[in-house]
C-alpha positions in Angstrom: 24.0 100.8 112.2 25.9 103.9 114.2 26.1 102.6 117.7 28.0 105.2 119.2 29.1 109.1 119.0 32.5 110.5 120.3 32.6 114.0 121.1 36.3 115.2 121.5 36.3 118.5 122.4 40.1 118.4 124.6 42.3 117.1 121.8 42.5 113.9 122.5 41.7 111.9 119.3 42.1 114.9 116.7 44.1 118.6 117.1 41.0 120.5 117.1 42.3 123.6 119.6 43.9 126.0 116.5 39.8 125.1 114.8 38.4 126.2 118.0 40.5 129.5 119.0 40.3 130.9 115.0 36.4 130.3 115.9 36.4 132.5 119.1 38.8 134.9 117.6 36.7 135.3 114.0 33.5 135.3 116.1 34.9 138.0 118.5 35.8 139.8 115.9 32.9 139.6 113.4 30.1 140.5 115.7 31.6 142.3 119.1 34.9 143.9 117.1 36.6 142.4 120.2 40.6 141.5 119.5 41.3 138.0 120.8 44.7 136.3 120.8 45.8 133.2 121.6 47.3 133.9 124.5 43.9 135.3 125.7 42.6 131.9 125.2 45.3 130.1 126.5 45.1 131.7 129.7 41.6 130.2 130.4 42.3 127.1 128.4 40.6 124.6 130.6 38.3 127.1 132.7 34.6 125.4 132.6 32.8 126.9 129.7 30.2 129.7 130.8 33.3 131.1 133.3 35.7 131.0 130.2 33.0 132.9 127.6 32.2 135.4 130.9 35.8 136.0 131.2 36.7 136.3 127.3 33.8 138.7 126.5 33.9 140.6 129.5 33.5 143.1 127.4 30.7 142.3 125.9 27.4 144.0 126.8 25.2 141.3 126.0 26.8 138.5 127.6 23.9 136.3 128.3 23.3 136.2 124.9 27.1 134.8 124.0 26.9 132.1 126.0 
């Protein structure tokens, strides 16, 4: 019987951050033909989430929908 569920989403149990920043980056890419680097990402590594996808997308016009 599954008791319990861990979400790591900080790279604590597993090294999930190069998983998560080829996700934005293809995403961005893919469906806005916005260029994200790593160093974009890094800079609001740790910002809480909707202020990191404003801030990444900026230049998005249909923000609301993104996040």
């Amino acid at each position: 019987m599954l008791k319990a569920i861990i979400f790591d989403l900080d790279d604590t149990l597993t090294q999930t951050r190069q998983t998560q920043y080829n996700t934005l980056k293809t995403t961005a890419k893919r469906f806005y033909n916005l260029e994200i680097s790593d160093s974009d990402i890094d800079a609001l590594y740790g910002t809480p989430y909707r202020e990191f996808m404003q801030l990444l997308f900026r230049q998005c016009d249909d923000l609301d929908n993104i996040i």
